[in-house]
N, CA, C and O atoms as CSV, one atom per row, in Angstrom:
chain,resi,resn,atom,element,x,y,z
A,1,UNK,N,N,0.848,-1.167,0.000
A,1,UNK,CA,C,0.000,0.000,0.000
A,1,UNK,C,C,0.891,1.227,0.000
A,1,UNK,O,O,2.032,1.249,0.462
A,2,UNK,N,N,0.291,2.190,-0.535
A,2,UNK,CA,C,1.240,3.692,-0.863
A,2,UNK,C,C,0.940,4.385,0.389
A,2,UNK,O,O,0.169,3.882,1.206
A,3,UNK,N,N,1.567,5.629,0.603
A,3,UNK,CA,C,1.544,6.146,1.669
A,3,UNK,C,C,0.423,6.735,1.670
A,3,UNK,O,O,0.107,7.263,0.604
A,4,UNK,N,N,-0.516,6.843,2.804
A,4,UNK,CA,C,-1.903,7.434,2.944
A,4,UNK,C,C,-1.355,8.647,3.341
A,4,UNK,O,O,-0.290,8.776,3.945
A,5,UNK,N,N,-2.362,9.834,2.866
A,5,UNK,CA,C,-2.734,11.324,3.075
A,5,UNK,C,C,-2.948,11.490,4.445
A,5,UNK,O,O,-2.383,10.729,5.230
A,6,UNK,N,N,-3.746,12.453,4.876
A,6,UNK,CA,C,-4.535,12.450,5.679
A,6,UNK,C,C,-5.984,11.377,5.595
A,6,UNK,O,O,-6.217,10.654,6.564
A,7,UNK,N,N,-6.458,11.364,4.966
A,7,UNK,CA,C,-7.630,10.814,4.553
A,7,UNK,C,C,-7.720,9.622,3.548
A,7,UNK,O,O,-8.641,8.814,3.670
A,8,UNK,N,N,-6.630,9.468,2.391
A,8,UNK,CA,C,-6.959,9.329,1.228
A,8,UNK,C,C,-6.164,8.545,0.737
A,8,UNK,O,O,-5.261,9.261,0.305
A,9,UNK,N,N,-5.807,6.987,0.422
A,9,UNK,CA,C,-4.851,6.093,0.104
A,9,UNK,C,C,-4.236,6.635,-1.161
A,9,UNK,O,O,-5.017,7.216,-1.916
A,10,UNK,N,N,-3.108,6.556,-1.485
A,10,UNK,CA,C,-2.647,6.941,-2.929
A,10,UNK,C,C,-2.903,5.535,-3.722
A,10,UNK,O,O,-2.999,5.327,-4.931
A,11,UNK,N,N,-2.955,4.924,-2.956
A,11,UNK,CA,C,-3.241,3.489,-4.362
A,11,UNK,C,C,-4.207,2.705,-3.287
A,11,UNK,O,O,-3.837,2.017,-2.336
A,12,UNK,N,N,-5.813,3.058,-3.787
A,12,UNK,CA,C,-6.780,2.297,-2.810
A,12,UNK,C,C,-6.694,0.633,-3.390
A,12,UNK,O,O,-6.442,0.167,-4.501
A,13,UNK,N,N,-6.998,0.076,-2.207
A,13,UNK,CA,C,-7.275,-1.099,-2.149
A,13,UNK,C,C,-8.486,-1.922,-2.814
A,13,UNK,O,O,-9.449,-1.744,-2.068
A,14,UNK,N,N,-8.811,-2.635,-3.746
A,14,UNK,CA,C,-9.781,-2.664,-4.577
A,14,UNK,C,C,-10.801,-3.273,-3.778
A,14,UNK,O,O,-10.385,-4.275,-3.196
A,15,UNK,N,N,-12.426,-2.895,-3.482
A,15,UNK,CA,C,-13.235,-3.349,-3.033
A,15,UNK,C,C,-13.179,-2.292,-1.695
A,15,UNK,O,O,-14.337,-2.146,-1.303
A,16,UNK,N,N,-12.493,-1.728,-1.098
A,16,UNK,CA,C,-12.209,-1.528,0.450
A,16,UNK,C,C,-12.138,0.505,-0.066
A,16,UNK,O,O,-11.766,0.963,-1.147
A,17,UNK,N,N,-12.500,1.065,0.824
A,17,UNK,CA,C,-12.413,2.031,1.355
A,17,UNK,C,C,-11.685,2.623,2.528
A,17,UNK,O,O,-12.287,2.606,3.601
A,18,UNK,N,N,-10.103,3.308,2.473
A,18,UNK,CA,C,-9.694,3.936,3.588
A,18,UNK,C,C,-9.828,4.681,4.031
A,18,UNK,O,O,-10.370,5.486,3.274
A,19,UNK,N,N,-9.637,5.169,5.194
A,19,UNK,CA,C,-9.489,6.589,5.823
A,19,UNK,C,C,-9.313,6.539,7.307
A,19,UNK,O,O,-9.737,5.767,8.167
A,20,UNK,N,N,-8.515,7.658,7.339
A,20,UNK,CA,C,-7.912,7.732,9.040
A,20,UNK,C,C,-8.959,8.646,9.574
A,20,UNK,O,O,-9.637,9.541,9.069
A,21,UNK,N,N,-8.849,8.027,10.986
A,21,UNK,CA,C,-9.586,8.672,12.089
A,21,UNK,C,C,-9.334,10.269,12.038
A,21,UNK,O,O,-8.526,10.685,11.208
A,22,UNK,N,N,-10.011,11.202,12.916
A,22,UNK,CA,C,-9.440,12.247,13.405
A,22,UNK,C,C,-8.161,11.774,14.787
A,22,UNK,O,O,-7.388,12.651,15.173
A,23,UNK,N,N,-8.124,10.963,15.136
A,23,UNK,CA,C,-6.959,10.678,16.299
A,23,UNK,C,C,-5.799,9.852,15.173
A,23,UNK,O,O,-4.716,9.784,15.755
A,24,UNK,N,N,-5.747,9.449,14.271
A,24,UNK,CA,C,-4.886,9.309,13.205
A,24,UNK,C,C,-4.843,7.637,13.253
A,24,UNK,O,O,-3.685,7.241,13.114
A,25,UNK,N,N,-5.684,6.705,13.391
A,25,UNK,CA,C,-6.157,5.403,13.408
A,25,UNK,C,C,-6.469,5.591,11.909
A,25,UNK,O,O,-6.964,6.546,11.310
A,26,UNK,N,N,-5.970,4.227,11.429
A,26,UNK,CA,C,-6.255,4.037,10.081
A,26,UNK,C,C,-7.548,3.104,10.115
A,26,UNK,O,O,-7.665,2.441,11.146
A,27,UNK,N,N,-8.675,2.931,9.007
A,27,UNK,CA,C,-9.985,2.143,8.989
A,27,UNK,C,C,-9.415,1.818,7.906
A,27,UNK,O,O,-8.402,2.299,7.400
A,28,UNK,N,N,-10.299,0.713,7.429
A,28,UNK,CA,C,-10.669,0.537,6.213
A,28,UNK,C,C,-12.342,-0.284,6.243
A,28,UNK,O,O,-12.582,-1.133,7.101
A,29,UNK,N,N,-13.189,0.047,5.389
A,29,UNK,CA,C,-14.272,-0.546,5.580
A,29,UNK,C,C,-14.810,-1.293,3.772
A,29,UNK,O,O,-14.818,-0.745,2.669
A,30,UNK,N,N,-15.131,-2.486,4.127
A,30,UNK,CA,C,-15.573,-3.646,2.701
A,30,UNK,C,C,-16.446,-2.431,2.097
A,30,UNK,O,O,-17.147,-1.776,2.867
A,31,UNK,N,N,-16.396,-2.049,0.352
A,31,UNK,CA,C,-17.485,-1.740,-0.104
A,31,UNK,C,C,-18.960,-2.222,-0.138
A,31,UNK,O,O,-19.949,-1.498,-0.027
A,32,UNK,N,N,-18.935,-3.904,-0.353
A,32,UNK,CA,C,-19.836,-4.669,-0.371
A,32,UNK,C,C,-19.949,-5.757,0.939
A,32,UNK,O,O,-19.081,-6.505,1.389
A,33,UNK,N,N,-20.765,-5.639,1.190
A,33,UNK,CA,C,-21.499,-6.800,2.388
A,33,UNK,C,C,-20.599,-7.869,2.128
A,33,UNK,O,O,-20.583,-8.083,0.915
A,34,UNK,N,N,-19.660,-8.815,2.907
A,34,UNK,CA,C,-19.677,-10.209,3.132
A,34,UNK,C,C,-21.210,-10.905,2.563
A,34,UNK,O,O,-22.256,-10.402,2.972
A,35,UNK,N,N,-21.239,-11.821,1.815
A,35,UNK,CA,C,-22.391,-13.145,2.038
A,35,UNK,C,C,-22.267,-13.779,2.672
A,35,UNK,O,O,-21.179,-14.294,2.928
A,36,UNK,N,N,-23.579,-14.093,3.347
A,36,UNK,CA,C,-23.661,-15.294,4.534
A,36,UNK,C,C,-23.349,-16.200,4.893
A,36,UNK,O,O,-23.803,-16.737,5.904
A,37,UNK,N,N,-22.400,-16.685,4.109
A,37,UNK,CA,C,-21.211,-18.001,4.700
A,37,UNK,C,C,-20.132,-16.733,4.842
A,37,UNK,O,O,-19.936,-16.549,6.043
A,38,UNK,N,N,-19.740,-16.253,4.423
A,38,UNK,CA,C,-18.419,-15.179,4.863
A,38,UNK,C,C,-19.002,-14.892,6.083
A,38,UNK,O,O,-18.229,-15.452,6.861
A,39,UNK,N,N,-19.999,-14.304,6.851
A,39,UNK,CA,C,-20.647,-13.478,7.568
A,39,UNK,C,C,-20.267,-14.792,8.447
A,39,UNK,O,O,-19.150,-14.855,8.961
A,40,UNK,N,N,-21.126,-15.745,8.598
A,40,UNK,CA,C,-20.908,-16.747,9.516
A,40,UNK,C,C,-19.596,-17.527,9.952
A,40,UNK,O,O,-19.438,-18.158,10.997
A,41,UNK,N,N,-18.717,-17.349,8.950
A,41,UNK,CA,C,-17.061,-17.510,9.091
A,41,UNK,C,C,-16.849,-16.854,9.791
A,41,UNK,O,O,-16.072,-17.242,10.664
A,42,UNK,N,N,-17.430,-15.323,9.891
A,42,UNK,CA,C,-16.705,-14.328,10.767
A,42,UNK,C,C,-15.684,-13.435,10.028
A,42,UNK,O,O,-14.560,-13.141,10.435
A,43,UNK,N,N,-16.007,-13.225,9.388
A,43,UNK,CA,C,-15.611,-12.313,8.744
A,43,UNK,C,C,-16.387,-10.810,8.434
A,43,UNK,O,O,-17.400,-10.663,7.750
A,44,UNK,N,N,-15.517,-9.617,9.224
A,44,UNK,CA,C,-15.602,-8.772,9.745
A,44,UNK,C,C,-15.554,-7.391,8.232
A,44,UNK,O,O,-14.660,-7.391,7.386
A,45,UNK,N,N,-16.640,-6.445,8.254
A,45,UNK,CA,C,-16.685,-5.676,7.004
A,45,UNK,C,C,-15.805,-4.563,7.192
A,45,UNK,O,O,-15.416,-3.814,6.296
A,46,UNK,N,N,-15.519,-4.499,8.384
A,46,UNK,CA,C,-14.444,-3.187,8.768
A,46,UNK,C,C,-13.375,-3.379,9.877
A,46,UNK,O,O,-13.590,-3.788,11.017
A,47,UNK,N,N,-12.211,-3.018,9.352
A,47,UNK,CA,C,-11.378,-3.088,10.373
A,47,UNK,C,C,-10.248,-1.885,10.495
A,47,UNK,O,O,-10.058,-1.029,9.631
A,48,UNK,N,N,-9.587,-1.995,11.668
A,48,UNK,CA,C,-8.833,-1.364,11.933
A,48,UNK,C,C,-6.998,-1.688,11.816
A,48,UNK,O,O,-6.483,-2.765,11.513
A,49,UNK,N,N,-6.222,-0.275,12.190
A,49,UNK,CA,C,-4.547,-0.756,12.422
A,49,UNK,C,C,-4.778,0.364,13.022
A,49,UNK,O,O,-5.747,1.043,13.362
A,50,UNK,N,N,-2.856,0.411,13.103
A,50,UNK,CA,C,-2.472,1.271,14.278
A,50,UNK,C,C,-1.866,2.039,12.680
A,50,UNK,O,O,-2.148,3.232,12.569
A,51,UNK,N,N,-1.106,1.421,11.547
A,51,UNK,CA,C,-0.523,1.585,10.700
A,51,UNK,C,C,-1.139,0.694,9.468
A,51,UNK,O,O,-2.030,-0.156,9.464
A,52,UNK,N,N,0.023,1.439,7.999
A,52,UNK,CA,C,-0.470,0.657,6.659
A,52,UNK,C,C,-0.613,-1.034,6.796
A,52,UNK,O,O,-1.566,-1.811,6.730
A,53,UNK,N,N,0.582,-1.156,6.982
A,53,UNK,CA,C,0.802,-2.759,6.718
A,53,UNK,C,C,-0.189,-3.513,7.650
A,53,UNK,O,O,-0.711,-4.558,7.261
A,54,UNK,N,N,-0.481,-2.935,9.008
A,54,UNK,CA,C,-1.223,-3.673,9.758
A,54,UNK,C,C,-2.959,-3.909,9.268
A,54,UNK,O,O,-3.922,-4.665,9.392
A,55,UNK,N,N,-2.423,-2.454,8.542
A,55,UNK,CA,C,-4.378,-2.446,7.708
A,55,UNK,C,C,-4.595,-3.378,6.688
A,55,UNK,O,O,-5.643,-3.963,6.413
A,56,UNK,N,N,-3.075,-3.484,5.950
A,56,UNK,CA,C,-3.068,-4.500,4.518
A,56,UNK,C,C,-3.531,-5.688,5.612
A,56,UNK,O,O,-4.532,-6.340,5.315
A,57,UNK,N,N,-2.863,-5.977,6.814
A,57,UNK,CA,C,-2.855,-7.661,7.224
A,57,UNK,C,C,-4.376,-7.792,7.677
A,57,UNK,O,O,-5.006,-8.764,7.260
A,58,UNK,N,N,-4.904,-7.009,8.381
A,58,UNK,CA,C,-6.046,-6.807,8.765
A,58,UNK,C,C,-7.175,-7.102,7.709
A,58,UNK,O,O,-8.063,-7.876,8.067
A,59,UNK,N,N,-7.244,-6.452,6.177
A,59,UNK,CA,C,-7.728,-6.529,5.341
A,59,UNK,C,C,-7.715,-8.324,4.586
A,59,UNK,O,O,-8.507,-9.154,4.140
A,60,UNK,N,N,-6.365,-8.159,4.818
A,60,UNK,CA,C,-6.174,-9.810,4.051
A,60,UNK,C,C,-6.396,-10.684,5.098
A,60,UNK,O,O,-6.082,-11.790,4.658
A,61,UNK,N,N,-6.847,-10.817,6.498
A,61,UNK,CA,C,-7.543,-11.586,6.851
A,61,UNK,C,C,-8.665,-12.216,6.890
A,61,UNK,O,O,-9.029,-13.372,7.106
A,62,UNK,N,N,-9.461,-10.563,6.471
A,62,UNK,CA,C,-10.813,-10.866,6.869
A,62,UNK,C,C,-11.298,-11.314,5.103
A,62,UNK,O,O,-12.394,-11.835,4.897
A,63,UNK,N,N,-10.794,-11.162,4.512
A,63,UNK,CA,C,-10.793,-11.757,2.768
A,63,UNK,C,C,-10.470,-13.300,3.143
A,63,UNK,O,O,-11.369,-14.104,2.901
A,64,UNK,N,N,-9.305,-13.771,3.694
A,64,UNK,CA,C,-9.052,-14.967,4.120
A,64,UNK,C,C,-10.325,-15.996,4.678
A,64,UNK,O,O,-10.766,-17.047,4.211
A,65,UNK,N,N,-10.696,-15.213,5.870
A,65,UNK,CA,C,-12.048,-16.219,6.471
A,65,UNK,C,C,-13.019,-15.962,5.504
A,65,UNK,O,O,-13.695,-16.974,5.321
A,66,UNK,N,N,-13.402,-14.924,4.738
A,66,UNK,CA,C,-14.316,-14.764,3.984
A,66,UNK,C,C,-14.148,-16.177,2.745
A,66,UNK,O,O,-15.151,-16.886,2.661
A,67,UNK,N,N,-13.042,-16.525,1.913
A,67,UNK,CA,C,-12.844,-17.584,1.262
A,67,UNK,C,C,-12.864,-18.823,1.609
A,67,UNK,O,O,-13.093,-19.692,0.768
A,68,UNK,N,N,-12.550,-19.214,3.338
A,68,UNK,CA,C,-12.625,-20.425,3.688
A,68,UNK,C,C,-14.003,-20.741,4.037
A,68,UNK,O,O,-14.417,-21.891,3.891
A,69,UNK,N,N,-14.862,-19.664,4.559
A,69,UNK,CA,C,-16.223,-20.111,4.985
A,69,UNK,C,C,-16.293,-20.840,6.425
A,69,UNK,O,O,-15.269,-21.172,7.022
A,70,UNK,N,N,-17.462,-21.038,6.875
A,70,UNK,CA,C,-17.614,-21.793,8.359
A,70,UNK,C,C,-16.871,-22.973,8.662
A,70,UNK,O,O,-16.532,-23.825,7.841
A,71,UNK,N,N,-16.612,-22.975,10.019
A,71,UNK,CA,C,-15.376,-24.387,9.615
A,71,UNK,C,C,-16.841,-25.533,10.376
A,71,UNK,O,O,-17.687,-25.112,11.164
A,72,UNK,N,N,-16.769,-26.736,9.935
A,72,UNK,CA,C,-17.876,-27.802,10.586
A,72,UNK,C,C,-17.097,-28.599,11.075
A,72,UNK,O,O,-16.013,-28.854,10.551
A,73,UNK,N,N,-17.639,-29.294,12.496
A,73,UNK,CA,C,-17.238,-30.178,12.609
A,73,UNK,C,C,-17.352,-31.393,12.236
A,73,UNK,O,O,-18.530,-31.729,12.120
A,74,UNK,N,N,-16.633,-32.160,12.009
A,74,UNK,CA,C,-16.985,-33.713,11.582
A,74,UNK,C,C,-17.102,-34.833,12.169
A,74,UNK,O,O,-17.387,-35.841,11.522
């Protein structure tokens, strides 16, 4: 990820929306809803960092549970 503005990613993340807090917390929030096996995986439409990279990891997690879906037991 490029260095964020105040507000404004220089190279946004496709699907995701950034922007920092007024206390300087970075968000990012899903454009589109999780579907309901993502949702029930647990996979979260907005998250937080303290920083970029933590937002990239943050982001690529919740994409992560979103692809694996609910885990069942067997």
């Amino acid at each position: 990820m490029a260095h964020l503005d105040a507000t404004h990613p220089k190279e946004p993340i496709p699907g995701w929306r950034i922007f920092r807090s007024d206390q300087g917390r970075l968000w990012a929030t899903r454009e589109r809803p999780y579907n309901e096996t993502a949702e029930k995986a647990g996979a979260w439409r907005t998250v937080d960092a303290d920083d970029e990279p933590g937002l990239c990891r943050a982001i690529a997690e919740q994409e992560s549970v979103a692809e694996m879906g609910p885990v069942t037991a067997t």
